[in-house]
C-alpha positions, -999 to 999 in steps of 0.1 A, spaced: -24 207 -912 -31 173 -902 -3 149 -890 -4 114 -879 19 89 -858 18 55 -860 27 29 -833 26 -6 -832 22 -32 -802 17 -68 -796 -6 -85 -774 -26 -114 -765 -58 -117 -757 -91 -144 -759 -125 -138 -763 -146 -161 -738 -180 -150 -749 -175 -170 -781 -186 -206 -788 -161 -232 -767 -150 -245 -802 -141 -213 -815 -105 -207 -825 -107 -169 -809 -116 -186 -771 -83 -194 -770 -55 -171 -758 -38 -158 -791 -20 -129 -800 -18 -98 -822 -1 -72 -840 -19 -38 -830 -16 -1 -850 -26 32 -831 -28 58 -850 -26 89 -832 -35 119 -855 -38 157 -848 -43 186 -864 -31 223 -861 -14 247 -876 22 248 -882 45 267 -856 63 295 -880 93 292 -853 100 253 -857 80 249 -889 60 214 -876 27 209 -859 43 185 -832 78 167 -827 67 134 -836 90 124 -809 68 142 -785 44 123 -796 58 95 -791 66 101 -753 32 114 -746 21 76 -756 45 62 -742 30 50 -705 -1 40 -725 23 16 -750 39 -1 -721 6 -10 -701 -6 -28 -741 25 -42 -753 37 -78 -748 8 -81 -726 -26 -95 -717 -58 -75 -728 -84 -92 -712 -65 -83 -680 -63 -48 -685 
């Protein structure tokens, strides 16, 4: 079975390889979706694949080096 977990951040970031008059050269900011998918079979003891919450944690570190911050730095 395939399962999939979806978590959202926001961040800013510019893209200085663009023309100087391009609207992207500036700093902005974004709304970002992961999608973190995996597939397995599903444990007959607890009846799921994963806890999505487990998913969730394993992200975690990942989520708070992206959100609220600055891409181009990272």
């Amino acid at each position: 079975m395939k399962i999939y977990k979806d978590i959202t951040f926001e961040a800013a970031h510019m893209l200085p390889n663009v023309p100087e008059d391009h609207k992207c050269r500036r700093l902005h900011g974004h709304s970002f979706k992961v999608r973190i998918t995996l597939d397995g079979p599903v444990d007959e003891s607890i009846g799921w694949v994963e806890d999505f919450a487990d998913i969730k944690n394993a992200f975690a570190p990942i989520h708070k080096d992206l959100d609220h911050n600055y891409l181009n730095e990272i």
